[in-house]
N, CA, C and O atoms as a Tripos MOL2 file, in Angstrom:
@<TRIPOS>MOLECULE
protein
  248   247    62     0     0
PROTEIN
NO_CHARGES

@<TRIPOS>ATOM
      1 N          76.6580  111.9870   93.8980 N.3       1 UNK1
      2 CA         77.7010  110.9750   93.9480 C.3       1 UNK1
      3 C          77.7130  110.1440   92.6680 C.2       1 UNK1
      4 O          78.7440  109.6200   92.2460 O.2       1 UNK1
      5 N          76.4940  110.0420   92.0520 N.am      2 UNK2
      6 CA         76.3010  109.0140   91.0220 C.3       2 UNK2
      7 C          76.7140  109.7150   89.8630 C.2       2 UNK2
      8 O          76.9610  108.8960   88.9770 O.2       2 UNK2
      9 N          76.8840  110.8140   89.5140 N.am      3 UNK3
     10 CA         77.4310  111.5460   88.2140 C.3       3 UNK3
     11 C          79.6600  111.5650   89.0900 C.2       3 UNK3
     12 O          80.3860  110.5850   88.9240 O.2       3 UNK3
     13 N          79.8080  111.9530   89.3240 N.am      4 UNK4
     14 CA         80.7240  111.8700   90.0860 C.3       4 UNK4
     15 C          81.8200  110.3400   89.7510 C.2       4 UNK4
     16 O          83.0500  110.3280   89.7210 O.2       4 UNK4
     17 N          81.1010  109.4570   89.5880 N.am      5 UNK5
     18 CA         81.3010  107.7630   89.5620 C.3       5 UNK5
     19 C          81.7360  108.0120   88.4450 C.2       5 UNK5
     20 O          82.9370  107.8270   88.2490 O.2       5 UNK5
     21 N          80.7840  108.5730   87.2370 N.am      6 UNK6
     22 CA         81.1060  108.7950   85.5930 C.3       6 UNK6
     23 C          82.6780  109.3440   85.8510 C.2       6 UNK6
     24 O          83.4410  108.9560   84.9660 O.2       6 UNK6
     25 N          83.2570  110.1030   86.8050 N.am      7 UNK7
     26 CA         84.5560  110.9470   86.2310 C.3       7 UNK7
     27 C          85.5100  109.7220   86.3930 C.2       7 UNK7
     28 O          86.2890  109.5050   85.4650 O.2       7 UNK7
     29 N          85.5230  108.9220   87.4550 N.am      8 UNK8
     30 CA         86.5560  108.2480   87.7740 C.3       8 UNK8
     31 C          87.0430  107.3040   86.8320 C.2       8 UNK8
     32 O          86.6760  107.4600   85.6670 O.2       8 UNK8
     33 N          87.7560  106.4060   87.0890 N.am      9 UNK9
     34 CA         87.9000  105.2480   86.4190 C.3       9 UNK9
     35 C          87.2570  104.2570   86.8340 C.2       9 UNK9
     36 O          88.0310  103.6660   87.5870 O.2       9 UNK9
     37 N          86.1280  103.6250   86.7860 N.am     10 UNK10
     38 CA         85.4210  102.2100   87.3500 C.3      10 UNK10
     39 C          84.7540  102.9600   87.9800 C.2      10 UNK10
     40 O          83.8460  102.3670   88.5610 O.2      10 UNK10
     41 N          84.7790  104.4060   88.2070 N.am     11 UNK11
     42 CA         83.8010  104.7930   89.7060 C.3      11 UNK11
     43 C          84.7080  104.5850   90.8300 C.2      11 UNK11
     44 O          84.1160  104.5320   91.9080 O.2      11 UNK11
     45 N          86.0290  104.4460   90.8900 N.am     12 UNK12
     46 CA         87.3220  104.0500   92.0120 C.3      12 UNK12
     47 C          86.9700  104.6450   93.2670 C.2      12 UNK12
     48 O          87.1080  105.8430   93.5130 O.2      12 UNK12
     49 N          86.4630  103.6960   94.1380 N.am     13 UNK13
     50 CA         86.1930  104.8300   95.6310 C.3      13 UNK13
     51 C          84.7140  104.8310   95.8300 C.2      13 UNK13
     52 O          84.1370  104.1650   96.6900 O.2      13 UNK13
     53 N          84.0750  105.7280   94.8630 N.am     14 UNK14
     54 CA         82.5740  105.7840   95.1560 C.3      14 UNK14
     55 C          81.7650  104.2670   95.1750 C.2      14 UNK14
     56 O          80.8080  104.0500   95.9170 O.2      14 UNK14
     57 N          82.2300  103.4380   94.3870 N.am     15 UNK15
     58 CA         81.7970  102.0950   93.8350 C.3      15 UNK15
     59 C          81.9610  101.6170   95.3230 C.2      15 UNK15
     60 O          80.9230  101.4470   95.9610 O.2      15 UNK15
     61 N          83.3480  101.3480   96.0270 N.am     16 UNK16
     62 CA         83.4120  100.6940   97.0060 C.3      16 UNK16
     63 C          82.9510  101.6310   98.1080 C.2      16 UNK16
     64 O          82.4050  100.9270   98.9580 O.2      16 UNK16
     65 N          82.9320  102.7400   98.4240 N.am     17 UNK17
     66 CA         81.9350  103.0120   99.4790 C.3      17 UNK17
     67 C          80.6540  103.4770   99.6770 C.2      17 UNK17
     68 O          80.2240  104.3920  100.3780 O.2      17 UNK17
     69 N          80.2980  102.9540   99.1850 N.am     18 UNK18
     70 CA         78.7400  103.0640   98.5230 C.3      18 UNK18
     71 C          78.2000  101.3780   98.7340 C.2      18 UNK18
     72 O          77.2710  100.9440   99.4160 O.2      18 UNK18
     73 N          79.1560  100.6840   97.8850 N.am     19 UNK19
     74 CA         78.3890   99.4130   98.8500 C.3      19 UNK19
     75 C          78.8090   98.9670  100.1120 C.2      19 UNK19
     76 O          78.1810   98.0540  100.6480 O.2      19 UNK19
     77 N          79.9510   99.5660  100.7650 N.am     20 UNK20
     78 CA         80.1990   99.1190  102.1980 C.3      20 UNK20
     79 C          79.1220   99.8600  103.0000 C.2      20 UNK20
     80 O          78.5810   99.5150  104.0510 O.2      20 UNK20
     81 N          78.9630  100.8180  102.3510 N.am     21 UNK21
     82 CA         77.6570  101.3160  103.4900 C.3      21 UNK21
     83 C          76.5350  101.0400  103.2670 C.2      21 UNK21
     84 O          75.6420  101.1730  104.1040 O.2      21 UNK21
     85 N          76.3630  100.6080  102.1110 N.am     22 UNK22
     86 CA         75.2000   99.6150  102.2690 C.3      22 UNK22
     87 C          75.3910   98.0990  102.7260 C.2      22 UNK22
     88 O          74.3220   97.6920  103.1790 O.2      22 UNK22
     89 N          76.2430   97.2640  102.7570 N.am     23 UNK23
     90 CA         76.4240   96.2540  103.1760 C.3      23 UNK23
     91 C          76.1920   97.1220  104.9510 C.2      23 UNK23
     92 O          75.1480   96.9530  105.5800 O.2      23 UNK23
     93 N          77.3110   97.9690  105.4780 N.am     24 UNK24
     94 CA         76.7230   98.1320  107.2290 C.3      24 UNK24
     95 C          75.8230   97.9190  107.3330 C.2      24 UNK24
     96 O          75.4520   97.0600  108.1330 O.2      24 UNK24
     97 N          74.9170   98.6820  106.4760 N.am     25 UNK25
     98 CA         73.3050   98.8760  106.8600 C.3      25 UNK25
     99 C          72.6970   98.0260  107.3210 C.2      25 UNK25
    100 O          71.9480   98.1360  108.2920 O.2      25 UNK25
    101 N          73.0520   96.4710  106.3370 N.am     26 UNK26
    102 CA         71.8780   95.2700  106.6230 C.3      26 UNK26
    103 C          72.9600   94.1530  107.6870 C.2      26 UNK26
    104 O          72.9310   92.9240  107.7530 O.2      26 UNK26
    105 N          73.8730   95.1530  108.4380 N.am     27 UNK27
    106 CA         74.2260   94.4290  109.3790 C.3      27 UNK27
    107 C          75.3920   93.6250  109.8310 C.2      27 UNK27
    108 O          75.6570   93.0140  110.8650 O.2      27 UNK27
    109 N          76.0770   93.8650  108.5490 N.am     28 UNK28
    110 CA         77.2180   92.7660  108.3490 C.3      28 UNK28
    111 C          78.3570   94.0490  108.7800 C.2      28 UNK28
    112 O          78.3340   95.2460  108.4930 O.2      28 UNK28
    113 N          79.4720   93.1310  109.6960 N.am     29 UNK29
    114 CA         80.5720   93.8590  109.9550 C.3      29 UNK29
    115 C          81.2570   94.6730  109.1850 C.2      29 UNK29
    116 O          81.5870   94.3560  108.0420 O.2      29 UNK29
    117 N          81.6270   96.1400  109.8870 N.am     30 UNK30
    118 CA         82.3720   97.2180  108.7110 C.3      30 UNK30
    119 C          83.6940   95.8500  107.9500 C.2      30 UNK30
    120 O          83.8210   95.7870  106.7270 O.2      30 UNK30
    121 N          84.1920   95.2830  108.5140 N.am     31 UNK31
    122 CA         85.8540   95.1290  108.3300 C.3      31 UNK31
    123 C          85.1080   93.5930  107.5090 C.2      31 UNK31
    124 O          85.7530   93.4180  106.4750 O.2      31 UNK31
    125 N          84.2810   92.7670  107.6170 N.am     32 UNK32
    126 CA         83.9650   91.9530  106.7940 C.3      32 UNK32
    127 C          83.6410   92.4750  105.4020 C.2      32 UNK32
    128 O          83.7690   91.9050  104.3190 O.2      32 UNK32
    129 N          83.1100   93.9110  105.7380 N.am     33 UNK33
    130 CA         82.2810   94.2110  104.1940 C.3      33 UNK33
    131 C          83.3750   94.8320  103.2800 C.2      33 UNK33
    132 O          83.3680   94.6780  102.0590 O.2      33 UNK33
    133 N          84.0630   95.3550  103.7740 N.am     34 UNK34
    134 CA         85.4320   95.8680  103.5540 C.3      34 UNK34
    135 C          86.2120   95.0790  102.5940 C.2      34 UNK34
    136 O          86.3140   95.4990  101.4420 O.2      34 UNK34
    137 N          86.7220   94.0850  102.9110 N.am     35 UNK35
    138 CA         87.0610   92.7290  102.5810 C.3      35 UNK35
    139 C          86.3670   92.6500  101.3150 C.2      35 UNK35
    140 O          86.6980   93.2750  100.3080 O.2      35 UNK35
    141 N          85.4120   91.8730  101.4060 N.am     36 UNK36
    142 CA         84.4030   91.6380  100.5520 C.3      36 UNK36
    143 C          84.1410   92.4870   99.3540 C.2      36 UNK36
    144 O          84.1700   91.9770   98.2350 O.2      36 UNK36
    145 N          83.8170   94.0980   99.5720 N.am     37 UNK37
    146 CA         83.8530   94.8320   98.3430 C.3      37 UNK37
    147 C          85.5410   94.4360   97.8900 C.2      37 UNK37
    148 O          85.8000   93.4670   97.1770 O.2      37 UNK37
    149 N          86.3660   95.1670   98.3240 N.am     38 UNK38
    150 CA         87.9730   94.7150   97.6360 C.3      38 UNK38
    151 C          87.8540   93.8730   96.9690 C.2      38 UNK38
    152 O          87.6630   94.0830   95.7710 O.2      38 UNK38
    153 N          87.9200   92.5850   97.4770 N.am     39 UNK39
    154 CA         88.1720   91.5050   96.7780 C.3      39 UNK39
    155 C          87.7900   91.1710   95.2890 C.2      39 UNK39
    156 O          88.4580   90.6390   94.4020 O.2      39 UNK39
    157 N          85.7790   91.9240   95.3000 N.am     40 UNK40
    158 CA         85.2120   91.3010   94.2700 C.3      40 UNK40
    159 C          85.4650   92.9010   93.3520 C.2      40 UNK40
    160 O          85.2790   92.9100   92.1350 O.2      40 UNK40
    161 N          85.7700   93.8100   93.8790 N.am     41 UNK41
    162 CA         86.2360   94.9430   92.8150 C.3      41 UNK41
    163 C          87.3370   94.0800   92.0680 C.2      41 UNK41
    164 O          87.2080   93.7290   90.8950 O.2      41 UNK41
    165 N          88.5680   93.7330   92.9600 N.am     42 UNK42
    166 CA         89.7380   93.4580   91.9300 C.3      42 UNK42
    167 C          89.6000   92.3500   91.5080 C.2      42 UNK42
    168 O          90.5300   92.0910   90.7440 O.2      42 UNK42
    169 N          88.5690   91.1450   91.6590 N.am     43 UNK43
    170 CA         88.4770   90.4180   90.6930 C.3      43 UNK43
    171 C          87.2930   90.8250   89.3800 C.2      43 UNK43
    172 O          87.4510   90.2630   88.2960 O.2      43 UNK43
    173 N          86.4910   91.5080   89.5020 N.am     44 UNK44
    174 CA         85.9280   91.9570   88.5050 C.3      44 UNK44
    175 C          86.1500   93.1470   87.7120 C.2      44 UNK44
    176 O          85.5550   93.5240   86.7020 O.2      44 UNK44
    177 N          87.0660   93.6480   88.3170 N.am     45 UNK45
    178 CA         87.7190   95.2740   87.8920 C.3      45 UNK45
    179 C          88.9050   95.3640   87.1380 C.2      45 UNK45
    180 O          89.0760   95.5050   85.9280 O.2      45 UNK45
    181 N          90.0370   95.2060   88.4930 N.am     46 UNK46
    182 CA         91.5160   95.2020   88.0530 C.3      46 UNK46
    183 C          92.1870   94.3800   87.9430 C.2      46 UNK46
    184 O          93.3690   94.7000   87.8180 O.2      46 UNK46
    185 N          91.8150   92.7070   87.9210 N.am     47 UNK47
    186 CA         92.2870   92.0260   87.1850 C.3      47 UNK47
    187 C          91.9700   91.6160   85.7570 C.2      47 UNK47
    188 O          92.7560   90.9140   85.1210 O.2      47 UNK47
    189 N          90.8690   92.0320   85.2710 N.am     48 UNK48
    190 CA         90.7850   91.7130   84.2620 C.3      48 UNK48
    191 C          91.1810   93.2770   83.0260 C.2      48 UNK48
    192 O          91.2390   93.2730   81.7960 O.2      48 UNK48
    193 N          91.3540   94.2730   83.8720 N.am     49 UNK49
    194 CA         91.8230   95.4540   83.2930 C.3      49 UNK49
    195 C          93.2590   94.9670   82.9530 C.2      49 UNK49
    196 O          93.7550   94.9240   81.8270 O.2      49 UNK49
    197 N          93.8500   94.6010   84.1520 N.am     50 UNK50
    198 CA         95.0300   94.5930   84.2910 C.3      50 UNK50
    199 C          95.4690   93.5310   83.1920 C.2      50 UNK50
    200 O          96.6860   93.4840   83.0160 O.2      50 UNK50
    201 N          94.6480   92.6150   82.3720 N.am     51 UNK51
    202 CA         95.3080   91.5450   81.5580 C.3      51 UNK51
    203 C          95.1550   91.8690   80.5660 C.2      51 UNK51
    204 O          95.9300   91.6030   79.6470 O.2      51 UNK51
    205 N          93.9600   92.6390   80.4370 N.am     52 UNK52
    206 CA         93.1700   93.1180   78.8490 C.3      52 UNK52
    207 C          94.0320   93.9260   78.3010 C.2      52 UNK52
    208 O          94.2920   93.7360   77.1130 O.2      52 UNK52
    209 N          94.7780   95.1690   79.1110 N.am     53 UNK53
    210 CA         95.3820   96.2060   78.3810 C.3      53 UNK53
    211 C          96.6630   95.3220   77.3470 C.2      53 UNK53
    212 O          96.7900   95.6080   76.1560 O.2      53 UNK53
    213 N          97.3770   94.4400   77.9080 N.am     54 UNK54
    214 CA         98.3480   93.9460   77.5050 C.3      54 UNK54
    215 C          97.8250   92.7380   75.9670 C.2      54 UNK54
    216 O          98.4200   92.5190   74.9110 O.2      54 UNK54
    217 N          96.7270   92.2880   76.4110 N.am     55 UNK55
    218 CA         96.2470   91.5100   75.3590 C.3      55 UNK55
    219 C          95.7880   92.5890   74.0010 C.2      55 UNK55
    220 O          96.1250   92.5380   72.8190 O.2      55 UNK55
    221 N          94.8990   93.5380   74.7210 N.am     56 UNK56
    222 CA         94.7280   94.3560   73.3210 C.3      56 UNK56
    223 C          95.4020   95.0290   72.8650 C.2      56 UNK56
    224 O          95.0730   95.2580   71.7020 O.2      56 UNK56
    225 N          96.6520   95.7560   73.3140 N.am     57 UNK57
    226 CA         98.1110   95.6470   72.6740 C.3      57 UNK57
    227 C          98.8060   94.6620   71.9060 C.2      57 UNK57
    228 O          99.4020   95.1700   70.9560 O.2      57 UNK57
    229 N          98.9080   93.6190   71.9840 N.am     58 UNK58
    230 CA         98.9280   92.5740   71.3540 C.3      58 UNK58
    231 C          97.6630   92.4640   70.1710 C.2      58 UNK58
    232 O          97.8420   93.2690   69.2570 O.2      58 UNK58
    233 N          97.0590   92.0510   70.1010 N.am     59 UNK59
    234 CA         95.6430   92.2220   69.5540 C.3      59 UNK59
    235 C          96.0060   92.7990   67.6290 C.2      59 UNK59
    236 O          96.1030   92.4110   66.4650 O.2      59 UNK59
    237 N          96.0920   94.3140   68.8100 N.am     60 UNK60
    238 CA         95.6000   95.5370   68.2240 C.3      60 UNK60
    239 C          97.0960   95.5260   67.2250 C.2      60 UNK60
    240 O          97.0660   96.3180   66.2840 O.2      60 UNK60
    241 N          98.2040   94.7960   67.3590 N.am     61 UNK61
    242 CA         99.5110   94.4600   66.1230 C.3      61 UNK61
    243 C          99.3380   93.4560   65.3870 C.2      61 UNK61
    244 O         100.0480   93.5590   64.3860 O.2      61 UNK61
    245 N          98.5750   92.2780   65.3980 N.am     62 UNK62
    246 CA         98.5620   91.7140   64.3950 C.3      62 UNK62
    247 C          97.3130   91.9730   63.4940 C.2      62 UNK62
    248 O          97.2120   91.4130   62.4020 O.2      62 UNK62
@<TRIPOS>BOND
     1     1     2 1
     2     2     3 1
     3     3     4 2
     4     3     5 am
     5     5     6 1
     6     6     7 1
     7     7     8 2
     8     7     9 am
     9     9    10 1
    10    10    11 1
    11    11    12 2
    12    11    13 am
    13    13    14 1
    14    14    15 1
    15    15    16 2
    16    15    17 am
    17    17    18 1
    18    18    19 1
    19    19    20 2
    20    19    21 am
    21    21    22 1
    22    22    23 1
    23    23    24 2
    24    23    25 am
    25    25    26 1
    26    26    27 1
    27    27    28 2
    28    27    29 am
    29    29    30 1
    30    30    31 1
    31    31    32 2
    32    31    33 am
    33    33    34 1
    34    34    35 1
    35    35    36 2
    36    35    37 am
    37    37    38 1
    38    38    39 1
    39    39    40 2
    40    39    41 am
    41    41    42 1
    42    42    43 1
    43    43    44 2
    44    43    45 am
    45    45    46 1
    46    46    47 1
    47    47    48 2
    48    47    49 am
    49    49    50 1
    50    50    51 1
    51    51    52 2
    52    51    53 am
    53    53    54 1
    54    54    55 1
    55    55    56 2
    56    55    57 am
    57    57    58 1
    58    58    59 1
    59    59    60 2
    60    59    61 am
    61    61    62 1
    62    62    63 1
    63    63    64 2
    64    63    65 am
    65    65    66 1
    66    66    67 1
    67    67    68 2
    68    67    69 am
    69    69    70 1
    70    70    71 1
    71    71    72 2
    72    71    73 am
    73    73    74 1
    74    74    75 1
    75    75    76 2
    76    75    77 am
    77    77    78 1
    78    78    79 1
    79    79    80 2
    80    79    81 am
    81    81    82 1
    82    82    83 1
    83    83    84 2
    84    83    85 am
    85    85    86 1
    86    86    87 1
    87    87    88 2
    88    87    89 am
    89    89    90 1
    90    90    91 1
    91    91    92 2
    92    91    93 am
    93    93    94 1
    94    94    95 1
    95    95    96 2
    96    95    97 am
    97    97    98 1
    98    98    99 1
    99    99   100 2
   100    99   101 am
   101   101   102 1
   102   102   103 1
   103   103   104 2
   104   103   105 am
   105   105   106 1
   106   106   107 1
   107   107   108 2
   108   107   109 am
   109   109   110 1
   110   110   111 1
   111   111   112 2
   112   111   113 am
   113   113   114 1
   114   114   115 1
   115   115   116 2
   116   115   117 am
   117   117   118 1
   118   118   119 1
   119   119   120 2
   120   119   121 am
   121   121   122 1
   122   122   123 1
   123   123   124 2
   124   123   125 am
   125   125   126 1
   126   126   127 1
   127   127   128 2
   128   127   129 am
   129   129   130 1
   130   130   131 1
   131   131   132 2
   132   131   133 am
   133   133   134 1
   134   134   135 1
   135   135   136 2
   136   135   137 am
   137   137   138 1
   138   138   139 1
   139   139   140 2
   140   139   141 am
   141   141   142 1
   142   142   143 1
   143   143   144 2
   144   143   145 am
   145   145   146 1
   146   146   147 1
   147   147   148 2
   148   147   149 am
   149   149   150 1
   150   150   151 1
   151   151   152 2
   152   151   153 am
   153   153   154 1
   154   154   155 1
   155   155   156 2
   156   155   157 am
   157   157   158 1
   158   158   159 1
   159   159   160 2
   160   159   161 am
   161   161   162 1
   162   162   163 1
   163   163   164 2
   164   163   165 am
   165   165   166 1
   166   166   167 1
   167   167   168 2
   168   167   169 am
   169   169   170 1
   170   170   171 1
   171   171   172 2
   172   171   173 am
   173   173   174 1
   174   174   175 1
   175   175   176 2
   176   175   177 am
   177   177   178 1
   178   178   179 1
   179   179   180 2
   180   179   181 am
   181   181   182 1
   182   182   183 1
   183   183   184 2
   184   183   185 am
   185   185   186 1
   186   186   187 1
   187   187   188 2
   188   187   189 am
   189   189   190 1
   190   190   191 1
   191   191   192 2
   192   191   193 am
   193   193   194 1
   194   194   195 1
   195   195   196 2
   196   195   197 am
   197   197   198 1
   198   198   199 1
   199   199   200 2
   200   199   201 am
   201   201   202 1
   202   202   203 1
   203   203   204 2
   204   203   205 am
   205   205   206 1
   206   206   207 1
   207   207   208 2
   208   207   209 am
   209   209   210 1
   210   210   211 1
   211   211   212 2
   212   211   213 am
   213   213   214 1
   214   214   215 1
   215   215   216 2
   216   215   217 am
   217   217   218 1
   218   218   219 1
   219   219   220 2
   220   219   221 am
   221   221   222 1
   222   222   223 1
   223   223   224 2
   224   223   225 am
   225   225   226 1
   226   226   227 1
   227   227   228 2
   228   227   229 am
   229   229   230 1
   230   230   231 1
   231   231   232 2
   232   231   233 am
   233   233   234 1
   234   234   235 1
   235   235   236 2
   236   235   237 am
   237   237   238 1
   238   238   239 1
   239   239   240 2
   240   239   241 am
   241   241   242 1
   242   242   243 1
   243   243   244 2
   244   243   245 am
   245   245   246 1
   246   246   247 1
   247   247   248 2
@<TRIPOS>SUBSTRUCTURE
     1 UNK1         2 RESIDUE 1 A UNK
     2 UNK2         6 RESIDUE 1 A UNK
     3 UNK3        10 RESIDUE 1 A UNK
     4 UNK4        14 RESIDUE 1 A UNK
     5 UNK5        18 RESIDUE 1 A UNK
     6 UNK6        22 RESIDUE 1 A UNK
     7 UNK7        26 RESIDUE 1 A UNK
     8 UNK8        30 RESIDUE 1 A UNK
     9 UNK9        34 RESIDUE 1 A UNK
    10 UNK10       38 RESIDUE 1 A UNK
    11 UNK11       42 RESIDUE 1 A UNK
    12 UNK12       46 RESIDUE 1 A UNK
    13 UNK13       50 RESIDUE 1 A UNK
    14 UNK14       54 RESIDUE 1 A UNK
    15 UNK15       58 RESIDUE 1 A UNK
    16 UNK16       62 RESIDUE 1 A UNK
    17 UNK17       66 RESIDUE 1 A UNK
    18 UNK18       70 RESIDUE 1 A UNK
    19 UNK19       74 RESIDUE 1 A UNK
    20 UNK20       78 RESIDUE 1 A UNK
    21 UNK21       82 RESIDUE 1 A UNK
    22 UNK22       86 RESIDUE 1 A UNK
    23 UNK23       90 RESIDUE 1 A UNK
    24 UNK24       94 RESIDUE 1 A UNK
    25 UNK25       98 RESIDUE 1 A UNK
    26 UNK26      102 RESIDUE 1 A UNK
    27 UNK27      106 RESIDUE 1 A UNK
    28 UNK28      110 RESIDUE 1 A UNK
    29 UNK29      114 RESIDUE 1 A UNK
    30 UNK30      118 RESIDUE 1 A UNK
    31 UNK31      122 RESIDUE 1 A UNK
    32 UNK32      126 RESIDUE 1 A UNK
    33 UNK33      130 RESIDUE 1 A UNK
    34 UNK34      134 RESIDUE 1 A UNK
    35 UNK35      138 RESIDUE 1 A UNK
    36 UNK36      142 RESIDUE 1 A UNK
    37 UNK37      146 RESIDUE 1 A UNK
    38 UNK38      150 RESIDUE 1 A UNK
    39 UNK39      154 RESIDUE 1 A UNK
    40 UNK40      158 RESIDUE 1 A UNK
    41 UNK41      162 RESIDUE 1 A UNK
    42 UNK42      166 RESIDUE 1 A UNK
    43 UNK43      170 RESIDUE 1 A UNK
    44 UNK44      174 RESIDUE 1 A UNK
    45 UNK45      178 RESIDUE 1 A UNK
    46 UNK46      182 RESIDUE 1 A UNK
    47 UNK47      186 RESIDUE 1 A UNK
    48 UNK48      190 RESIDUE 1 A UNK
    49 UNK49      194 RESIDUE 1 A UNK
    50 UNK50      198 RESIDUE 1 A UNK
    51 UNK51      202 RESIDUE 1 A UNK
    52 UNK52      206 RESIDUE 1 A UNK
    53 UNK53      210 RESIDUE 1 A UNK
    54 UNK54      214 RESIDUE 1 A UNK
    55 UNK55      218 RESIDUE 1 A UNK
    56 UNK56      222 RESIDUE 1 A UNK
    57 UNK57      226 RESIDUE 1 A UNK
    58 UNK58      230 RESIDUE 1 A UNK
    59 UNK59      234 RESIDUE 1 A UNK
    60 UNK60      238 RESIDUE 1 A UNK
    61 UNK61      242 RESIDUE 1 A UNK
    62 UNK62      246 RESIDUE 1 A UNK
């Protein structure tokens, strides 16, 4: 699974279910952990992807 992560983009998928099943493990609700990975993927992932591409386009012309 861990070479696998390398093909994707961010690891898309494996990243988040990989820690929801480890979050089950130690107990915490599927649909809380659920939540929880999402959230902190797209704030550490695809929002800051999502701003960068446009800035280093910009950037990358002057």
């Amino acid at each position: 699974m861990g070479r696998i992560a390398f093909l994707l983009l961010g690891g898309v998928g494996i990243v988040e279910s990989t820690v929801v099943a480890l979050y089950t493990g130690i107990e915490l609700p599927g649909s809380i952990a659920i939540i929880v990975v999402l959230s902190y993927r797209m704030f550490s992932f695809w929002i800051p992807t999502l701003i960068g591409f446009p800035i280093a386009f910009y950037l990358h012309r002057i």
